[in-house]
MARLUM-616149 format. One record per residue (C-alpha): x, y, z; residue in one letter. Coordinates in steps of 0.25 Angstrom, whole numbers, padded with zeros to 4 digits, always signed. Example, Ala and Ser with C-alpha at 12.3 -4.5 7.8 and 13.67 -1.06 7.14 Angstrom:
2
+0049-0018+0031A;+0055-0004+0029S;
# end
This chain:
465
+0096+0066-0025X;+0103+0071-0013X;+0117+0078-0014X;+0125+0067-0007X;+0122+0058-0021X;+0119+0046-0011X;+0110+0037-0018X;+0093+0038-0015X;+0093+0026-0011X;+0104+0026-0002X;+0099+0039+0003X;+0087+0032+0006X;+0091+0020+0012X;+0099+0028+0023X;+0085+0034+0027X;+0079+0022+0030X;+0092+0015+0037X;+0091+0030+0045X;+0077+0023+0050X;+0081+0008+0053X;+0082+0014+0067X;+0073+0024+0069X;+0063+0026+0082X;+0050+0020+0077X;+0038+0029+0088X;+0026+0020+0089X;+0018+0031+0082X;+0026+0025+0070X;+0027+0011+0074X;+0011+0010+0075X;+0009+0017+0062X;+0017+0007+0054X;+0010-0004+0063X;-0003+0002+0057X;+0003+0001+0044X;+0006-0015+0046X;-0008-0016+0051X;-0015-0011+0039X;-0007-0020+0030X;-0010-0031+0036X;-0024-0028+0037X;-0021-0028+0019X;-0012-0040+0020X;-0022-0050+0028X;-0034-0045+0020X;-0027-0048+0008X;-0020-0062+0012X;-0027-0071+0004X;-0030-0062-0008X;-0024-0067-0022X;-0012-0059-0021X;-0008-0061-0009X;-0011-0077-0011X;-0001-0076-0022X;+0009-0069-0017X;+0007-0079-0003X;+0007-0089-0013X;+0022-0083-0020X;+0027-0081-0006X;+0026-0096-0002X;+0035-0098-0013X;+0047-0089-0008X;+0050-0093+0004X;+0061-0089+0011X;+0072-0089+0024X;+0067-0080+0032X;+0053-0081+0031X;+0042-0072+0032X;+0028-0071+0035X;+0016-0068+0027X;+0004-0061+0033X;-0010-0068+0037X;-0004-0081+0035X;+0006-0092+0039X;+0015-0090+0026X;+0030-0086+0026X;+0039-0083+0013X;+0051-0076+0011X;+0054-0062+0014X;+0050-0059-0001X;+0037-0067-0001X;+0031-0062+0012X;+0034-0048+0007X;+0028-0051-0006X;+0015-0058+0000X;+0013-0048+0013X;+0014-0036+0004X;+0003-0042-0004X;-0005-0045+0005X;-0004-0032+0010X;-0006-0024-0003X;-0018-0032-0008X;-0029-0026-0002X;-0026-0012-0008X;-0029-0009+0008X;-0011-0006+0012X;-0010+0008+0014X;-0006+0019+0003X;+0001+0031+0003X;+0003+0043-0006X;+0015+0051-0009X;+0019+0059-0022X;+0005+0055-0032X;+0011+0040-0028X;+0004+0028-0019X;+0011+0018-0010X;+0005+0007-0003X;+0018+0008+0010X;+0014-0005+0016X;+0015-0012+0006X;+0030-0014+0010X;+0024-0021+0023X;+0024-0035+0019X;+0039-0034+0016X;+0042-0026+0030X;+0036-0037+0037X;+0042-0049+0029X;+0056-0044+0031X;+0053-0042+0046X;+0048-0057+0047X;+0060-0064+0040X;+0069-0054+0050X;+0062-0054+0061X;+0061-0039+0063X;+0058-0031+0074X;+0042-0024+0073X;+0049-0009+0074X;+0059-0015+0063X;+0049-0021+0054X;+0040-0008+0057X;+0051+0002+0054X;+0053-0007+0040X;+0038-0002+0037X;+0041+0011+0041X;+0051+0012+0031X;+0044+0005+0019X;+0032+0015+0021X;+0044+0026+0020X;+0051+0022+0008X;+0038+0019+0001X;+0030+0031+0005X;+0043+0042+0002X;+0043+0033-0013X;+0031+0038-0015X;+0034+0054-0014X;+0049+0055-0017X;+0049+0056-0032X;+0044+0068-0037X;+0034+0062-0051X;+0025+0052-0048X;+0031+0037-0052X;+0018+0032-0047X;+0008+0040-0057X;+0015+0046-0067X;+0026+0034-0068X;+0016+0022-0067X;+0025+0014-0056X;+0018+0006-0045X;+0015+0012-0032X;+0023-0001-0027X;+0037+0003-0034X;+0041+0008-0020X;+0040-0003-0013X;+0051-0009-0016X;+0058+0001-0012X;+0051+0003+0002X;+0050-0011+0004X;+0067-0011+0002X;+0069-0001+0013X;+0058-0009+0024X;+0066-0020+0020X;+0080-0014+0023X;+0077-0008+0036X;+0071-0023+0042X;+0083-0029+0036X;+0093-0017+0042X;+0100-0014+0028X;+0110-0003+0028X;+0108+0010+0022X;+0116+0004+0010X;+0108-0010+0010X;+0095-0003+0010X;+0097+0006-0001X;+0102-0007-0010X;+0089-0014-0005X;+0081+0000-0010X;+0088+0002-0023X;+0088-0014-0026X;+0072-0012-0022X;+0071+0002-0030X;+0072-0007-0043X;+0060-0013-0044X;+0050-0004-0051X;+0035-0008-0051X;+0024-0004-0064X;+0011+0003-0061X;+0005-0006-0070X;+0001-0014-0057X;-0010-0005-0055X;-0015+0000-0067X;-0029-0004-0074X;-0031-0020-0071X;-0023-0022-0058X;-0018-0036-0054X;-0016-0042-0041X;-0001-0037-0044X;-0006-0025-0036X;-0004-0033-0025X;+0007-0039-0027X;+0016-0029-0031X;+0018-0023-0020X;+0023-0035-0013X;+0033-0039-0023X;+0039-0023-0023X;+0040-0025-0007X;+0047-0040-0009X;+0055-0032-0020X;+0060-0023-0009X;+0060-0032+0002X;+0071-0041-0007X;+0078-0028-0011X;+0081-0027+0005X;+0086-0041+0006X;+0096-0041-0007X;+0101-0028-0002X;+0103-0036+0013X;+0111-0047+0006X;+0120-0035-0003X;+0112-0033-0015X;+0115-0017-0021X;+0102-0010-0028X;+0104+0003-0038X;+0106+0013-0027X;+0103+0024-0039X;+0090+0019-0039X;+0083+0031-0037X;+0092+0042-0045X;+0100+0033-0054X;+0100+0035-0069X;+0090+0024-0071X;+0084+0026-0056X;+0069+0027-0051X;+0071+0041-0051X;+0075+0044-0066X;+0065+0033-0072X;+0054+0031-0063X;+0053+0042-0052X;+0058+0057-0057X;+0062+0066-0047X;+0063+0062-0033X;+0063+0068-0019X;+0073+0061-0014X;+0074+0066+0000X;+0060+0062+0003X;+0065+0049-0001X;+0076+0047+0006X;+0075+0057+0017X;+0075+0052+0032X;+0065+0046+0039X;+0059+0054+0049X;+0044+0053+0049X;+0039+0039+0044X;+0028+0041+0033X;+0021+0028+0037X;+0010+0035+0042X;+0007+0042+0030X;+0002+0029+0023X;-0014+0029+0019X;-0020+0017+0025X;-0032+0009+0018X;-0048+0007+0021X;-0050+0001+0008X;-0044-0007-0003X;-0043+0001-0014X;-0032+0010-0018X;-0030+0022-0009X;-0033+0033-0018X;-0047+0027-0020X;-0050+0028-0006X;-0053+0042-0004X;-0065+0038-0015X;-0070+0026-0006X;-0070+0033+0006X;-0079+0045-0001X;-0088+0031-0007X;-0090+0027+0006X;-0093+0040+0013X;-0103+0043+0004X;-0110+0029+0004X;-0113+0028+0018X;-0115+0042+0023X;-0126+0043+0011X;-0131+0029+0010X;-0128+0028-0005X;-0131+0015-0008X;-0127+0010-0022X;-0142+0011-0027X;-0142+0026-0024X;-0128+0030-0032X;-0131+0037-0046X;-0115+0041-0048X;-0104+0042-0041X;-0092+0052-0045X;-0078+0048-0039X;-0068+0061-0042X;-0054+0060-0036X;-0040+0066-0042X;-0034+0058-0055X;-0026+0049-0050X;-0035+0042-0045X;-0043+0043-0055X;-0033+0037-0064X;-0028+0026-0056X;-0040+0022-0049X;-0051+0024-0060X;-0044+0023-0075X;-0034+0012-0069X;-0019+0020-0069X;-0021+0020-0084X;-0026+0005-0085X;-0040-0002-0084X;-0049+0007-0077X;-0054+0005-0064X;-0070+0003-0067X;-0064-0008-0075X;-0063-0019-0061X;-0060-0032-0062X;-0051-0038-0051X;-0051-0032-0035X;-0036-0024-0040X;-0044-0016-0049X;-0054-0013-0039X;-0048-0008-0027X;-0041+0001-0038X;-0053+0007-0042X;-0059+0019-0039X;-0072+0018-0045X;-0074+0003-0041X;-0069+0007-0026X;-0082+0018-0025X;-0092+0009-0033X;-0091-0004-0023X;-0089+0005-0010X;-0104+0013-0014X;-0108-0003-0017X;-0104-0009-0006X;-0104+0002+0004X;-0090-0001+0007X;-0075-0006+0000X;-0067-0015+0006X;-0059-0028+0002X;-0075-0033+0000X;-0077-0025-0013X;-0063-0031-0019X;-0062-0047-0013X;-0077-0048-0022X;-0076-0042-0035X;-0086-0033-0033X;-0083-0026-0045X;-0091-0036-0053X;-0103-0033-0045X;-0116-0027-0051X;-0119-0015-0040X;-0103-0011-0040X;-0103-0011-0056X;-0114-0001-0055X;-0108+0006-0045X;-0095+0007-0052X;-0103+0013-0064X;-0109+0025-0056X;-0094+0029-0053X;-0088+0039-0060X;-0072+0042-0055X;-0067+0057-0060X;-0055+0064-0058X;-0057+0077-0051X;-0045+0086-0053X;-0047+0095-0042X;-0045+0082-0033X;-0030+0079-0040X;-0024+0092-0029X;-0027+0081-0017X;-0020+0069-0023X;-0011+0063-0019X;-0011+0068-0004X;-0026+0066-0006X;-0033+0056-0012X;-0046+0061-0014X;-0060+0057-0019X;-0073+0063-0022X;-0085+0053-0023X;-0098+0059-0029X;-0112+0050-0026X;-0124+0054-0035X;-0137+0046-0031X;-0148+0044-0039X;-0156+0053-0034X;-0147+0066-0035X;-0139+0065-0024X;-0124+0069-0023X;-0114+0063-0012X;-0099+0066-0012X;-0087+0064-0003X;-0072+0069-0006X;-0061+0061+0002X;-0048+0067+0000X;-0042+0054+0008X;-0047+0041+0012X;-0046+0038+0028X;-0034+0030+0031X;-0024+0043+0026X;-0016+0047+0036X;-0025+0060+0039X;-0038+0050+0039X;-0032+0038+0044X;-0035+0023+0049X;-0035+0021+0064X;-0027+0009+0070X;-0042+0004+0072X;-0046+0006+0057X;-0032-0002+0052X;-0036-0014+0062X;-0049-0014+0057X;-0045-0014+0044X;-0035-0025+0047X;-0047-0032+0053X;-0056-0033+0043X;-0047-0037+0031X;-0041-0048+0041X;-0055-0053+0044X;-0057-0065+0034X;-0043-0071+0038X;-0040-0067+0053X;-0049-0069+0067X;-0051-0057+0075X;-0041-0061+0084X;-0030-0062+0073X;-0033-0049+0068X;-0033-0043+0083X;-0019-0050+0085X;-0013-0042+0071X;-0019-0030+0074X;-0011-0030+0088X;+0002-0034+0084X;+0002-0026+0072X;-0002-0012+0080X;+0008-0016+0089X;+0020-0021+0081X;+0031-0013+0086X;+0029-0020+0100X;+0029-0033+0095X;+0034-0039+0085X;+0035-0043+0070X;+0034-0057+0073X;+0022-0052+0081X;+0014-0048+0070X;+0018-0060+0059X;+0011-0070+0070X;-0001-0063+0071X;-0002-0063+0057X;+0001-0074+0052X;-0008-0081+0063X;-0019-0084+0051X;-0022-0095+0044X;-0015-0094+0028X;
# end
């Protein structure tokens, strides 16, 4: 803690407050727009999916005065139960974008759903609600590196047990809290912790899901601190804080320390649907598949080596059911092995090798078979600055193809073009949106900060529910 003994929190809360006003350049501005594109592009390929359909379905039951809009459809709720569903809508996919700090993942825009239901029921102005996502990726992205021991793989919380938090501080800043406010909407939001057990072994749709109930937890945290509720403000460093039960030591400068460069732009942006870390292996699949013509007819055995954790989340299951062991499409798009087998099937891995259970199939159970996942040591040095992945193909008549991928394009040094996110959007939008609806979203979304908020809500609920 810093000398002045001013409370994390508070210390933190006057960092974001310092930003409310801020110069946003439009180097900025377009990156976060890129940011609200790809989520959309998650959010309308999943809208009809059974989670989002359930928490459509809970959000029709919360209305509320102001209302808000949920995305791809003609359906309002309550500030909570647009939250709730857009969040989930943009989560489902596994497609939202990841980053990773200290040995611990965050999926950042996941906090969008809430920015943009709290912007609808005030009627924000685009650089407001804009600035409100800049904020969230902050806050969420420094939770991942400020504490010192990993709460994330060695404390077994979920990568969502931040959201709240971040979620809180968007929140704030669109509702114009007060340094003290904020920090009571932080610290009231701080309280909610979230089990790991969400994604171990057999993974439910609550994969989904918990994402948008930690970002309704945090938009509500903003609004009770609006109308005078106090939080813990000791939160962090009390006696039985996060720091002295869950996190150890912390940096808490990095925390709290101004904003002067917006890590927004740091986020890792998604080709496929499946957990990042796997992507660096689907990549190297790929590769190899087309540049050699491997057919599954041809492939003897395939060897995936890549640093233990992935290894242990992604194959044994976090210590759970492991990964060859695929019954539902959450398992699958967390699994490294089924990930390689069906993209060496089919030749590619998008949402087509998860909407049919191709699990069950004959050619991918003899595929899945062939490959063999191992944990190279020398490949732990990269993680988790790297995510890197080492696929071997032996054919049946001798041959010997490989491909090391340290990371997956869409990283910031290898990253996706304004064209490959619109494509992208395009084609999970396809079943549900007319060449000319997609066009009109694309537009308005990449060109937000001169329009505004209302803009982007009409061109996106201009689709049938």
């Amino acid at each position: 803690m810093k000398n002045d003994e001013t409370p994390i929190v508070v210390q933190l809360s006057h960092a974001i407050h310092d930003a409310y006003n801020v110069k946003l350049d439009d180097g900025i501005l377009h990156a976060t727009e890129r940011a609200l594109l790809d989520t959309c592009a998650c959010a309308f390929g999943a809208r009809d999916s059974q989670p989002v359909l359930a928490a459509r379905g809970w959000a029709g039951m919360i209305q509320g005065t102001p209302s808000a809009r949920i995305l791809g459809t003609s359906e309002t709720s309550s500030v909570l139960g647009a939250a709730i569903a857009n969040s989930t809508m943009g989560r489902q996919l596994d497609m939202n974008d990841a980053f990773w700090g200290r040995e611990v993942v965050s999926h950042p825009s996941d906090n969008i759903g809430g920015c943009l239901a709290v912007a609808d029921a005030i009627g924000a102005s685009s650089e407001d609600l804009l600035r409100s996502i800049l904020i969230a990726y902050e806050v969420h992205m420094r939770a991942t590196e400020f504490s010192r021991e990993s709460w994330y793989m060695k404390g077994g919380w979920d990568v969502a047990f931040f959201l709240p938090l971040a979620s809180a501080a968007a929140a704030g800043s669109l509702l114009r809290l007060d340094p003290t406010r904020l920090a009571h909407a932080m610290a009231i939001a701080a309280s909610n912790a979230i089990l790991g057990e969400i994604r171990v072994g057999h993974i439910s749709t609550m994969k989904a899901l918990a994402s948008g109930r930690a970002v309704a937890h945090g938009v509500e945290a903003a609004y009770l601190a609006y109308h005078g509720v106090t939080g813990p403000l000791l939160i962090f460093e009390g006696a039985r804080g996060l720091s002295k039960l869950i996190l150890g030591a912390c940096d808490w400068d990095m925390l709290t320390g101004p904003i002067t460069t917006w890590r927004l732009p740091e986020t890792c942006y998604k080709q496929y649907p499946a957990a990042y870390i796997i992507h660096s292996a689907i990549d190297a699949t790929l590769a190899l598949r087309h540049e050699h013509g491997l057919t599954p007819d041809r492939i003897k055995e395939v060897v995936v080596s890549a640093y233990g954790w992935l290894i242990e989340e992604m194959v044994d299951g976090g210590g759970g059911k492991s990964r060859y062991d695929i019954d539902v499409r959450e398992t699958a798009d967390h699994s490294l092995p089924y990930c390689v087998a069906v993209s060496l099937v089919d030749g590619e891995y998008t949402t087509n090798q998860l909407d049919v259970p191709r699990w069950t199939s004959p050619e991918v159970r003899e595929m899945l078979a062939k490959v063999k996942c191992i944990h190279d040591p020398a490949l732990d040095g990269g993680f988790p600055a790297n995510r890197p992945a080492n696929v071997k193909i032996v054919t049946h008549d001798g041959k010997t193809f490989e491909r090391l991928v340290s990371f997956p394009k869409g990283d910031p040094r290898n990253p996706l073009s304004d064209d490959d996110i619109a494509g992208k959007f395009r084609q999970l939008s396809k079943n549900i949106l007319t060449e000319a609806q997609q066009q009109k979203i694309i537009a308005t979304t990449l060109n937000l900060h001169k329009l505004t908020p209302n803009d982007f809500f009409e061109a996106c609920t201009e689709v049938a529910p």
